[in-house]
PDB file of N, CA, C, O and CB in Angstrom:
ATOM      1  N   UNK A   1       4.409  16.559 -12.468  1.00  0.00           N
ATOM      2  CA  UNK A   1       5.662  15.906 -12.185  1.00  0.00           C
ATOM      3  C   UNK A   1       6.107  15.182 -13.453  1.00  0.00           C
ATOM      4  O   UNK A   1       5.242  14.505 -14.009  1.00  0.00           O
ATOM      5  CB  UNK A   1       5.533  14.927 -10.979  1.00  0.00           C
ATOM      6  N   UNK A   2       7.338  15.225 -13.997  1.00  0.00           N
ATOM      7  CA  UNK A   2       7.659  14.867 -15.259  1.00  0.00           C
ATOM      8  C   UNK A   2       7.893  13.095 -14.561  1.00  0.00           C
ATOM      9  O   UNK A   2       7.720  12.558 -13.467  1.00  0.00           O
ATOM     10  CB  UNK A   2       9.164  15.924 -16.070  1.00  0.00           C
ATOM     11  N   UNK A   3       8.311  12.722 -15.750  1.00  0.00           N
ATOM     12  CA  UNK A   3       8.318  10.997 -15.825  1.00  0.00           C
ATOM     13  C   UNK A   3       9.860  10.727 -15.093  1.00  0.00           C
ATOM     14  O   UNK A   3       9.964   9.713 -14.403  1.00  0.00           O
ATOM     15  CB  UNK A   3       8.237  10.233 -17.812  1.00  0.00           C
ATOM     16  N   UNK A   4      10.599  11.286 -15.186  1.00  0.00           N
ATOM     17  CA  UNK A   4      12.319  11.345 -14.907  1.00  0.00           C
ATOM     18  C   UNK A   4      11.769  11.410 -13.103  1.00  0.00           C
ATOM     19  O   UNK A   4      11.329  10.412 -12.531  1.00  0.00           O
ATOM     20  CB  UNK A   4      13.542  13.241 -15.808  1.00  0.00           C
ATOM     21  N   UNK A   5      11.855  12.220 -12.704  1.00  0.00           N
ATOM     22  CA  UNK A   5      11.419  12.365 -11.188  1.00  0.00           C
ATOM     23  C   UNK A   5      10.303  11.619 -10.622  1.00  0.00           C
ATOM     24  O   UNK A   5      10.330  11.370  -9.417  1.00  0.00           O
ATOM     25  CB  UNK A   5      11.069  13.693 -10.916  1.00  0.00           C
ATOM     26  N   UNK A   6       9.224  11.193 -11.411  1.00  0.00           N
ATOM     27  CA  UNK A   6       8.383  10.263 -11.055  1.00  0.00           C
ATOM     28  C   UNK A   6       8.876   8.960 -10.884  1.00  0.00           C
ATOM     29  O   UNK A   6       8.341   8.255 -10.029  1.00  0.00           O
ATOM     30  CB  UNK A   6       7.459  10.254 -11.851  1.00  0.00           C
ATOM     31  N   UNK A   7       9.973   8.442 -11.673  1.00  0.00           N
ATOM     32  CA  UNK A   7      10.825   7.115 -11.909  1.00  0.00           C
ATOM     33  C   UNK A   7      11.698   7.173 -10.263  1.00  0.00           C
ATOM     34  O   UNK A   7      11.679   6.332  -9.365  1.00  0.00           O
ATOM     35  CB  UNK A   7      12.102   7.266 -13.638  1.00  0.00           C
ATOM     36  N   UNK A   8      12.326   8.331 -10.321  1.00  0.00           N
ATOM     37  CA  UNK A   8      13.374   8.656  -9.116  1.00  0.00           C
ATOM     38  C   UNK A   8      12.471   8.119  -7.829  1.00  0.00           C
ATOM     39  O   UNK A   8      12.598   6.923  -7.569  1.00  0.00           O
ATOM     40  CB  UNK A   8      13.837  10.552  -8.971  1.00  0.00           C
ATOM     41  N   UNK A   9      11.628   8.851  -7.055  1.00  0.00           N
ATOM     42  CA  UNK A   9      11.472   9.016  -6.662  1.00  0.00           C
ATOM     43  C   UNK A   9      10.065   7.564  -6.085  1.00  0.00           C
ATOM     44  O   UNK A   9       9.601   7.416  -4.954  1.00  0.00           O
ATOM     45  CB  UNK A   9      11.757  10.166  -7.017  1.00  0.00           C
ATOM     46  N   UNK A  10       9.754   6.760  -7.329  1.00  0.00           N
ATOM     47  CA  UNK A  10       9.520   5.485  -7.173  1.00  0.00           C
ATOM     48  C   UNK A  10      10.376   4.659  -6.716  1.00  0.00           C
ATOM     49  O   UNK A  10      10.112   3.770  -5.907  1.00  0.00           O
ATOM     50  CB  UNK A  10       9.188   5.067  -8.081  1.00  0.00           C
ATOM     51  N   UNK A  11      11.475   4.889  -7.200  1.00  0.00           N
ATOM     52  CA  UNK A  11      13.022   4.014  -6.986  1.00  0.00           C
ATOM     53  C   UNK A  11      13.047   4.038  -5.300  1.00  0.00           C
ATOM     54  O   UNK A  11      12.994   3.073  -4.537  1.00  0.00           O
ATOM     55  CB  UNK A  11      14.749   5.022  -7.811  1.00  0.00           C
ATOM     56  N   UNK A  12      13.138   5.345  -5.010  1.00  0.00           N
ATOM     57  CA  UNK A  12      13.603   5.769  -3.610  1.00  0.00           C
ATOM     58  C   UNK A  12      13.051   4.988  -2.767  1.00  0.00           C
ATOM     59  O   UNK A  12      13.448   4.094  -2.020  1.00  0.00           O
ATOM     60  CB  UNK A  12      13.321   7.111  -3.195  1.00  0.00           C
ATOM     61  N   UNK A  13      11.876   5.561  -3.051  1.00  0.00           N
ATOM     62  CA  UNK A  13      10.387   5.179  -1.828  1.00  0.00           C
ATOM     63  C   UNK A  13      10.616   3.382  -1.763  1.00  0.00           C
ATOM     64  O   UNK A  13      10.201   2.708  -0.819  1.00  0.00           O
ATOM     65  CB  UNK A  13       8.150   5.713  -2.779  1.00  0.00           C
ATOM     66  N   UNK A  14      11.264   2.876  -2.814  1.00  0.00           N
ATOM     67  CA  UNK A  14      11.441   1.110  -2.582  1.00  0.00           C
ATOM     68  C   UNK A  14      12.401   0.652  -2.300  1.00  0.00           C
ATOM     69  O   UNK A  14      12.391  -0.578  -2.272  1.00  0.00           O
ATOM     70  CB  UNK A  14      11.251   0.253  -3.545  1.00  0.00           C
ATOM     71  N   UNK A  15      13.742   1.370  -1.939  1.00  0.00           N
ATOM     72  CA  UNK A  15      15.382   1.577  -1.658  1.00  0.00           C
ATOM     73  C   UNK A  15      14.869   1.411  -0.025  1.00  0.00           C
ATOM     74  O   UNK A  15      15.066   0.450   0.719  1.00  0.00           O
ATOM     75  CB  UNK A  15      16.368   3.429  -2.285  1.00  0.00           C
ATOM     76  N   UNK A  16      14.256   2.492   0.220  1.00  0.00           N
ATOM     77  CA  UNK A  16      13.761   2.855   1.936  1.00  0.00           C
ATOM     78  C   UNK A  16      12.982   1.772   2.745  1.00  0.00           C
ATOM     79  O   UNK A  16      13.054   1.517   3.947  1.00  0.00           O
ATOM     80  CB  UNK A  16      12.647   4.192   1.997  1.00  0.00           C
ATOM     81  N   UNK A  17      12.022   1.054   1.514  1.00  0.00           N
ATOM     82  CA  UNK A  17      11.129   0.137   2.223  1.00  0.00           C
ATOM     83  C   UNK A  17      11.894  -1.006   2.557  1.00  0.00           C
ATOM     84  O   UNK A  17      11.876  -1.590   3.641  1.00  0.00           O
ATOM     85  CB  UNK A  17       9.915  -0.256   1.441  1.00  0.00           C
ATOM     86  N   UNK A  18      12.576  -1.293   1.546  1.00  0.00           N
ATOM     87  CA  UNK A  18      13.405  -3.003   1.908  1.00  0.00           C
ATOM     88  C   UNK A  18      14.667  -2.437   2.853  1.00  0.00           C
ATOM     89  O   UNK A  18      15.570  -3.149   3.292  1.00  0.00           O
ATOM     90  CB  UNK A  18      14.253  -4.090   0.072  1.00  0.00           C
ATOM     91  N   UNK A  19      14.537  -1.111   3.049  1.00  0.00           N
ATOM     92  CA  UNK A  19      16.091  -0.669   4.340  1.00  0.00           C
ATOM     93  C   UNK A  19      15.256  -1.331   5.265  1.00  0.00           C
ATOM     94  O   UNK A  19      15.383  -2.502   5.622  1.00  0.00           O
ATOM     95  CB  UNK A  19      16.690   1.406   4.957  1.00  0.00           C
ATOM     96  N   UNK A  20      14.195  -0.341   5.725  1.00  0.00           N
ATOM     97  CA  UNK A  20      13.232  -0.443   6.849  1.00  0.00           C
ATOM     98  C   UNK A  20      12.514  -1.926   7.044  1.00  0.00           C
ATOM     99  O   UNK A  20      12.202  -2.204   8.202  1.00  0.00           O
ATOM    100  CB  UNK A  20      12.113   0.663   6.592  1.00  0.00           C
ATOM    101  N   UNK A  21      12.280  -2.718   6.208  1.00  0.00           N
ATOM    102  CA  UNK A  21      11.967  -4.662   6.467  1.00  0.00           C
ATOM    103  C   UNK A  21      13.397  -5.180   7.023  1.00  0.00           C
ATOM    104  O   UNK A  21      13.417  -6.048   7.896  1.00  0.00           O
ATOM    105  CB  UNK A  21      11.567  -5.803   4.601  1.00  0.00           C
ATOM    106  N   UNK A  22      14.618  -4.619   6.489  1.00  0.00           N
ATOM    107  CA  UNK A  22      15.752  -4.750   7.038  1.00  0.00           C
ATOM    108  C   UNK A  22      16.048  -5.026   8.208  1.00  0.00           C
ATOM    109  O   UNK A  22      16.253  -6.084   8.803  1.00  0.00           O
ATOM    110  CB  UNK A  22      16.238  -3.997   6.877  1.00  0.00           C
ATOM    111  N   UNK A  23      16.053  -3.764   8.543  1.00  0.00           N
ATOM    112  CA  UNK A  23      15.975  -3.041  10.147  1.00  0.00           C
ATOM    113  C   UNK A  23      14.745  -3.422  11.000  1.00  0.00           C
ATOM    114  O   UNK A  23      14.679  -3.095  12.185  1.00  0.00           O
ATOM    115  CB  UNK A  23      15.881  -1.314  10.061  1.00  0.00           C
ATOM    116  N   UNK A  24      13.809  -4.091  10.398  1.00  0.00           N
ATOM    117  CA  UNK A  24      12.732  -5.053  11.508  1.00  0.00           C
ATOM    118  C   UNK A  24      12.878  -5.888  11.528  1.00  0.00           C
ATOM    119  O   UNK A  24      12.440  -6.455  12.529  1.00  0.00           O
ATOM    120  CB  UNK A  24      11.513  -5.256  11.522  1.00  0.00           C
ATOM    121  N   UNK A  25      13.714  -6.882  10.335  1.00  0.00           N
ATOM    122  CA  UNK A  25      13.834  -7.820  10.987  1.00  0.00           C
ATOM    123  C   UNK A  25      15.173  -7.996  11.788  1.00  0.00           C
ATOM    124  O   UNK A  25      15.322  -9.097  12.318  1.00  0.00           O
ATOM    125  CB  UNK A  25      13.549  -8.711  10.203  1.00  0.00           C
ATOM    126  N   UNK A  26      15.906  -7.312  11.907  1.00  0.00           N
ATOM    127  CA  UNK A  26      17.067  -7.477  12.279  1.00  0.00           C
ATOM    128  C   UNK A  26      17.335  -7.022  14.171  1.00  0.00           C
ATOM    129  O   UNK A  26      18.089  -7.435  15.053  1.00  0.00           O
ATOM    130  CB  UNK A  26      17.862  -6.595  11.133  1.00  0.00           C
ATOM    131  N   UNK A  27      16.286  -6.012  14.086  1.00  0.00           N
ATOM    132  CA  UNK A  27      16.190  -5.480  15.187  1.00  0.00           C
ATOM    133  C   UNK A  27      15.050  -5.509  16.053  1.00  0.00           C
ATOM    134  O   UNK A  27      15.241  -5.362  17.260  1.00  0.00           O
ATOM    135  CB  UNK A  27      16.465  -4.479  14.989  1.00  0.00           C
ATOM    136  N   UNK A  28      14.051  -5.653  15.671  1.00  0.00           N
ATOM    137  CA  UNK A  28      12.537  -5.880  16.055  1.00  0.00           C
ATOM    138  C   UNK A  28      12.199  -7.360  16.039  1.00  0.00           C
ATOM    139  O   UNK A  28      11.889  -7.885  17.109  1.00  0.00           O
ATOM    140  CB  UNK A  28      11.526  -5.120  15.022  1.00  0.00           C
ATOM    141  N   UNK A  29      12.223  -7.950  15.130  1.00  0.00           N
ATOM    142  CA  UNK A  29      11.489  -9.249  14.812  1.00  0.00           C
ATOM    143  C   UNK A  29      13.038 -10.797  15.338  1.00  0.00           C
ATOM    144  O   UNK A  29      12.964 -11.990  15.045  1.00  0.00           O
ATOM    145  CB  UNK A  29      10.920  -9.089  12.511  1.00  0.00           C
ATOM    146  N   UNK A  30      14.219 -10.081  16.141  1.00  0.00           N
ATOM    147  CA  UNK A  30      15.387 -11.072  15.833  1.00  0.00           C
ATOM    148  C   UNK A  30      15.058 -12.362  15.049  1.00  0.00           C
ATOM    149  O   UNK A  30      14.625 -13.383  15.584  1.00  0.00           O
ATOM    150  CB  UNK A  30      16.008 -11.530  17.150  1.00  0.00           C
ATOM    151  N   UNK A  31      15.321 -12.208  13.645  1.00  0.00           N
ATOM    152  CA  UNK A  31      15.526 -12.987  12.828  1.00  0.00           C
ATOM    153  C   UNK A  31      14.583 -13.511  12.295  1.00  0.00           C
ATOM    154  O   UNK A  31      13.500 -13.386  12.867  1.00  0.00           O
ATOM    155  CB  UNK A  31      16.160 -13.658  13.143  1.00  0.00           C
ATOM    156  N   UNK A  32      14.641 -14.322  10.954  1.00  0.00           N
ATOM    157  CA  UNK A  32      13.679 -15.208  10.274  1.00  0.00           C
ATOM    158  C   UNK A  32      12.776 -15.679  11.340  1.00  0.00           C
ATOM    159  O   UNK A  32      11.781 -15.014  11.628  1.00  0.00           O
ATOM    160  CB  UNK A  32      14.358 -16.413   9.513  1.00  0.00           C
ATOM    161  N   UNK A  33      13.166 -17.219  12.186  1.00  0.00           N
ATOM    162  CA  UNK A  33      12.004 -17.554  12.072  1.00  0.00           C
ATOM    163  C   UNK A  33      11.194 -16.732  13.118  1.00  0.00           C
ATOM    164  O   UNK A  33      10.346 -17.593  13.352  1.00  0.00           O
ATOM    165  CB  UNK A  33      11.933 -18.952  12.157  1.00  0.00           C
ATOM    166  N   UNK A  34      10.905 -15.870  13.774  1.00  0.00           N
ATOM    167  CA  UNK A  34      10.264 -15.236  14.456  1.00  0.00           C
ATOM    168  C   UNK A  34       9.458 -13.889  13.700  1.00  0.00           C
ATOM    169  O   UNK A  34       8.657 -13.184  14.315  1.00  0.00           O
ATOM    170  CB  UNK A  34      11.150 -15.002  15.457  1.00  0.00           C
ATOM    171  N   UNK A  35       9.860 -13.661  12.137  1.00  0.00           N
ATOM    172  CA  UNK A  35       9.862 -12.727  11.444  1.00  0.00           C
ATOM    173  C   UNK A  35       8.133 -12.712  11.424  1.00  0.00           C
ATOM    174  O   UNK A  35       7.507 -13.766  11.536  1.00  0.00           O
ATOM    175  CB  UNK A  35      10.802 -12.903  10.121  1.00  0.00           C
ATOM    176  N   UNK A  36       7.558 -11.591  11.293  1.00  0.00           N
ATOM    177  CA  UNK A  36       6.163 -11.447  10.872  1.00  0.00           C
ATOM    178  C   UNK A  36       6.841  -9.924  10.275  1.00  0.00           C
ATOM    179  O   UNK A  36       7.606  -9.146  10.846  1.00  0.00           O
ATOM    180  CB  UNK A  36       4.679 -11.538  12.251  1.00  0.00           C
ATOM    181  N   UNK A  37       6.174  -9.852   8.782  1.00  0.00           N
ATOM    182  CA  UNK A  37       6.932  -8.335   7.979  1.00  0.00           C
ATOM    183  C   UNK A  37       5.583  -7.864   8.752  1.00  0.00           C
ATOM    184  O   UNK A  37       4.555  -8.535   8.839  1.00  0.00           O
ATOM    185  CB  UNK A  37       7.188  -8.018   5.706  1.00  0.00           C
ATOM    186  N   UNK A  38       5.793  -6.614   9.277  1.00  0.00           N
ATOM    187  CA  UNK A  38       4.542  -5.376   9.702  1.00  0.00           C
ATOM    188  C   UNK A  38       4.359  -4.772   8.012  1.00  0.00           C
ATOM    189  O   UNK A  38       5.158  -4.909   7.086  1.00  0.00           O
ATOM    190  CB  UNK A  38       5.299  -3.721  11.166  1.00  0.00           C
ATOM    191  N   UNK A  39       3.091  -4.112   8.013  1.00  0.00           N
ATOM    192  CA  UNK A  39       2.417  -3.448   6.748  1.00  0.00           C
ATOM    193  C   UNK A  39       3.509  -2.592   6.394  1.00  0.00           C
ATOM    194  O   UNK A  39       4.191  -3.045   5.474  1.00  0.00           O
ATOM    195  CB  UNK A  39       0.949  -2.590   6.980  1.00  0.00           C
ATOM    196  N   UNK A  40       3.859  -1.533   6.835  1.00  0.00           N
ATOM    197  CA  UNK A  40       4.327  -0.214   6.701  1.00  0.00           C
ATOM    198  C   UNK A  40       5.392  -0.421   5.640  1.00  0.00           C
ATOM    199  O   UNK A  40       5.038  -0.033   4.527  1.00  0.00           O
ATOM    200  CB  UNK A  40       4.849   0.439   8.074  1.00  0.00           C
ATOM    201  N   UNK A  41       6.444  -0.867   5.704  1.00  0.00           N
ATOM    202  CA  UNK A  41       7.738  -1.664   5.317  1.00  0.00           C
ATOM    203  C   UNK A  41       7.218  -2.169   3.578  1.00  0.00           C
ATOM    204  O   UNK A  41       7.867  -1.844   2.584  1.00  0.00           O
ATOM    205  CB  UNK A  41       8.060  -3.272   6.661  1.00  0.00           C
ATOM    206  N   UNK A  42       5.766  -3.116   3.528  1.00  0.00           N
ATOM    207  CA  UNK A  42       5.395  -3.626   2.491  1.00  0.00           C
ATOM    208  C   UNK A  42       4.350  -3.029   1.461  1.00  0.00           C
ATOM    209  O   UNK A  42       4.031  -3.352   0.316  1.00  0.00           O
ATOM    210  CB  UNK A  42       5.084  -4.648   2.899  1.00  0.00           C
ATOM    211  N   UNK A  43       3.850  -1.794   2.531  1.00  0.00           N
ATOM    212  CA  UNK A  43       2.975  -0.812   1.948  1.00  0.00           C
ATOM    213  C   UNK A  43       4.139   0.286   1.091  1.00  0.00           C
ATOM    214  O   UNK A  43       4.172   0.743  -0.051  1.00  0.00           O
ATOM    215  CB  UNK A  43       1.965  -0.016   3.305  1.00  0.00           C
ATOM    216  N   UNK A  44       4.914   0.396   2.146  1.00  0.00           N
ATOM    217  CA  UNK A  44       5.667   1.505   0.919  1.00  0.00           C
ATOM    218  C   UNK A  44       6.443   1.497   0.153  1.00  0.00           C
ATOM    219  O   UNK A  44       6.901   2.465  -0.455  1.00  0.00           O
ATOM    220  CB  UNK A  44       6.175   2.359   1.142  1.00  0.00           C
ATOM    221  N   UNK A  45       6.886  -0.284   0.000  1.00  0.00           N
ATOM    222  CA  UNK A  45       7.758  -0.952  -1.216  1.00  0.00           C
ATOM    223  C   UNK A  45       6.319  -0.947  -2.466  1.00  0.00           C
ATOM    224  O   UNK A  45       6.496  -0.766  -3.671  1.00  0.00           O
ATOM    225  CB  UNK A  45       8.542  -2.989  -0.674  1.00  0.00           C
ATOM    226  N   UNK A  46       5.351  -1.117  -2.008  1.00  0.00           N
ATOM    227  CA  UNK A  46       4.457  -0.762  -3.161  1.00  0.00           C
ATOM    228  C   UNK A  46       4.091   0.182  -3.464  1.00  0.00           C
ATOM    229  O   UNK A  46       3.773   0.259  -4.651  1.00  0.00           O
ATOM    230  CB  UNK A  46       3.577  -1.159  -3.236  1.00  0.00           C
ATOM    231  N   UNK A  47       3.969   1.078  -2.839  1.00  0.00           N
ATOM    232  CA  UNK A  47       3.557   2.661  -3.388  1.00  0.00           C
ATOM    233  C   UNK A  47       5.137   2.878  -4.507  1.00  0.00           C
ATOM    234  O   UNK A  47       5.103   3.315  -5.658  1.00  0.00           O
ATOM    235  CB  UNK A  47       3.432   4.218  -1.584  1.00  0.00           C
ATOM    236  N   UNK A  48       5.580   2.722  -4.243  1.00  0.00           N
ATOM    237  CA  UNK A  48       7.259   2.787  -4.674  1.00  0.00           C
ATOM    238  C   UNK A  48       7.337   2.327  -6.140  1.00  0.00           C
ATOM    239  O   UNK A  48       7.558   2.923  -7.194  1.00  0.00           O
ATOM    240  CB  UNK A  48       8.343   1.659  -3.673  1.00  0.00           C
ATOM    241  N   UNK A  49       7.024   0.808  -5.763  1.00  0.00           N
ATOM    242  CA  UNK A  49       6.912   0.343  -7.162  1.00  0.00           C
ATOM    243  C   UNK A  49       5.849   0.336  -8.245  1.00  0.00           C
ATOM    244  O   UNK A  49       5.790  -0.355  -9.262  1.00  0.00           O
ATOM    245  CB  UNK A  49       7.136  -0.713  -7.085  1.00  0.00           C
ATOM    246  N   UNK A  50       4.800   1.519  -7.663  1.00  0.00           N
ATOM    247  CA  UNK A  50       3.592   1.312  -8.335  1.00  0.00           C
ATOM    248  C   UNK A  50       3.716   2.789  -9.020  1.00  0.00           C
ATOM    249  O   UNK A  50       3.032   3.052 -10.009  1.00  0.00           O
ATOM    250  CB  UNK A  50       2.178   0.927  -7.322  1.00  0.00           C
ATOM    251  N   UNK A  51       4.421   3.536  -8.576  1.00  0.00           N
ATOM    252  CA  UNK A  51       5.416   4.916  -8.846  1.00  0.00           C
ATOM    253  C   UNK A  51       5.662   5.042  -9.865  1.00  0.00           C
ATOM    254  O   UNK A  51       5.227   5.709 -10.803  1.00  0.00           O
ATOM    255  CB  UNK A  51       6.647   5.080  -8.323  1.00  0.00           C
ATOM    256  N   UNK A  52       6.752   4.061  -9.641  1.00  0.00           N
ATOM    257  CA  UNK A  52       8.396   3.668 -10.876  1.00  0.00           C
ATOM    258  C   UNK A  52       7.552   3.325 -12.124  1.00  0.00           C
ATOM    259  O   UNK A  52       7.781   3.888 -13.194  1.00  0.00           O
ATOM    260  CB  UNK A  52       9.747   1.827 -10.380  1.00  0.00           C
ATOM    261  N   UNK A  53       6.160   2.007 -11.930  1.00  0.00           N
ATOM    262  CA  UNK A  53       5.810   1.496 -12.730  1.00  0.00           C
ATOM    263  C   UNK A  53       4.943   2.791 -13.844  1.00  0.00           C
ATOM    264  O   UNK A  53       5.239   2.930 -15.031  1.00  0.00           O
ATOM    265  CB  UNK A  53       5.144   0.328 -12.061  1.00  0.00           C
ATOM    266  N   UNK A  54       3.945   3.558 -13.175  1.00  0.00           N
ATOM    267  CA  UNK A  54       3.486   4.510 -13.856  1.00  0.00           C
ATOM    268  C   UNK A  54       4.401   5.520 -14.338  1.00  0.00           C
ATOM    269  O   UNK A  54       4.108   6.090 -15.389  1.00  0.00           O
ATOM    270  CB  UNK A  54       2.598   4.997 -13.206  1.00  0.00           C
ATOM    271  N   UNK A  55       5.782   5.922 -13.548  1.00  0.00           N
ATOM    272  CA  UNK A  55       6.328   6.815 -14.549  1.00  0.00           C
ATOM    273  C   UNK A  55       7.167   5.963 -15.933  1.00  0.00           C
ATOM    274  O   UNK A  55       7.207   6.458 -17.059  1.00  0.00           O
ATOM    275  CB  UNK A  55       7.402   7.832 -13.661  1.00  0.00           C
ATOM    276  N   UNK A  56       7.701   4.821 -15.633  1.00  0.00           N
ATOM    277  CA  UNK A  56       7.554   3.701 -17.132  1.00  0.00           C
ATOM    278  C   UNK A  56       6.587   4.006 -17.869  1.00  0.00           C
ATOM    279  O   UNK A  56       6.933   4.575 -18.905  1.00  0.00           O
ATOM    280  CB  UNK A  56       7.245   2.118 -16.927  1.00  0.00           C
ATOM    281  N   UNK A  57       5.342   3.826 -17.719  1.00  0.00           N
ATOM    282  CA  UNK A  57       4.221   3.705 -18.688  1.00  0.00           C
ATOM    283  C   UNK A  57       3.892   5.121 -19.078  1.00  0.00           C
ATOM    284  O   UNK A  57       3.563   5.413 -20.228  1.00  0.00           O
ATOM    285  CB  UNK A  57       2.934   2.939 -18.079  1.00  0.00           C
ATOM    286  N   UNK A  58       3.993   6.038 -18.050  1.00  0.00           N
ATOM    287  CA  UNK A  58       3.949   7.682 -18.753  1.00  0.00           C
ATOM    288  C   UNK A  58       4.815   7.991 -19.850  1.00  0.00           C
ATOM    289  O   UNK A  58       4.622   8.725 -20.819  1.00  0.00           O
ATOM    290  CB  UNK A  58       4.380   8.832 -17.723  1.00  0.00           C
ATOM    291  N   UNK A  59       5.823   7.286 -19.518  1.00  0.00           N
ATOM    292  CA  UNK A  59       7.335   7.385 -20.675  1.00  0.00           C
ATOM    293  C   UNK A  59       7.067   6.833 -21.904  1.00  0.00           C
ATOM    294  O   UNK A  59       7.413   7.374 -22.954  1.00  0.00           O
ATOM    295  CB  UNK A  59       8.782   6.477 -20.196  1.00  0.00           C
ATOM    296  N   UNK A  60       6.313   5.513 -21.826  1.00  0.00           N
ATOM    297  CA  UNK A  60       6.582   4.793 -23.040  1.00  0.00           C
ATOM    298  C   UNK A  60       5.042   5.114 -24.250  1.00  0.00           C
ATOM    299  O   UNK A  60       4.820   4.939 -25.448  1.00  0.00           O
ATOM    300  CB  UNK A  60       6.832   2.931 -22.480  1.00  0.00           C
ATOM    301  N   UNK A  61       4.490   5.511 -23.379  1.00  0.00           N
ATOM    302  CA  UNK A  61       2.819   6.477 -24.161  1.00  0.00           C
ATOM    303  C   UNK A  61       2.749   7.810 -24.451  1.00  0.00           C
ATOM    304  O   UNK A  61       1.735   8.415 -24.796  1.00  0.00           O
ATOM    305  CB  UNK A  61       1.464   6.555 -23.189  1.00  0.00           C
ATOM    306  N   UNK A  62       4.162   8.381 -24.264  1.00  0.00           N
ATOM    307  CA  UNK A  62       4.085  10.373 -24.288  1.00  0.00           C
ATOM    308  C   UNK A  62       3.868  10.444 -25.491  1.00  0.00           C
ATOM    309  O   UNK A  62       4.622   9.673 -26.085  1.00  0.00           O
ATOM    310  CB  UNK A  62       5.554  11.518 -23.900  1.00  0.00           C
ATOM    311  N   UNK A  63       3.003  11.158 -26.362  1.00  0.00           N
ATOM    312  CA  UNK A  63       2.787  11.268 -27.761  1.00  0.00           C
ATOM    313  C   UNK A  63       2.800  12.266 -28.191  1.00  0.00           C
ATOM    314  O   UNK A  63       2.359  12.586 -29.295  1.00  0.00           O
ATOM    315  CB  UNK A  63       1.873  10.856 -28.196  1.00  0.00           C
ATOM    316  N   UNK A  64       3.430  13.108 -27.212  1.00  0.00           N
ATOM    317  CA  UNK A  64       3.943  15.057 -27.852  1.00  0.00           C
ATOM    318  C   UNK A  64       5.797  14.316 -27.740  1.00  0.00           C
ATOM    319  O   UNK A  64       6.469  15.284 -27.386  1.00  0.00           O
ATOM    320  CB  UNK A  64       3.382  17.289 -25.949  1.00  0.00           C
ATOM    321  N   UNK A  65       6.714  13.130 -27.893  1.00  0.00           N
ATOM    322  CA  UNK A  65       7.931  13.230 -27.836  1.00  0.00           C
ATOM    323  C   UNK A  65       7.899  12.210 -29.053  1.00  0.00           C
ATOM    324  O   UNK A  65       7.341  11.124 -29.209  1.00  0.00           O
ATOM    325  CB  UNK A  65       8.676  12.975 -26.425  1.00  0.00           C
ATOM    326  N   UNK A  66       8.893  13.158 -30.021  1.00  0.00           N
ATOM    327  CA  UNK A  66       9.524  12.870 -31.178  1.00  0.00           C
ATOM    328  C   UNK A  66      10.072  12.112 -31.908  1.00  0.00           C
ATOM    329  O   UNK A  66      10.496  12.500 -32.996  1.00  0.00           O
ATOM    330  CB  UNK A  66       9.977  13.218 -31.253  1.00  0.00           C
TER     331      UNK A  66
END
């Protein structure tokens, strides 16, 4: 997987997670103070950003680019 689509697709996966904490708390949890975030929501804002972060660091260490 090149670094361009690895970045994308980090982005995404953390666009979706803070939709979905959104949509629990808004609809599941009614409101702050009753809020408890469930895993799922906070697990895949990190897979997301742990994504984005390695295709950064793939980018900035490629040592076959010119």
């Amino acid at each position: 997987m090149g670094t361009w689509l690895e970045r994308q697709i980090g982005i995404l996966l953390a666009v979706i997670a803070v939709g979905w904490a959104v949509y629990f708390i808004v609809h599941a949890a009614h409101g702050f103070p009753t809020m408890v975030i469930k895993l799922g929501p906070m697990q895949l804002f990190m897979l997301g950003l742990l994504l984005w972060i390695h295709g950064k660091f793939r980018r900035s260490v490629d040592v076959n680019r010119a």
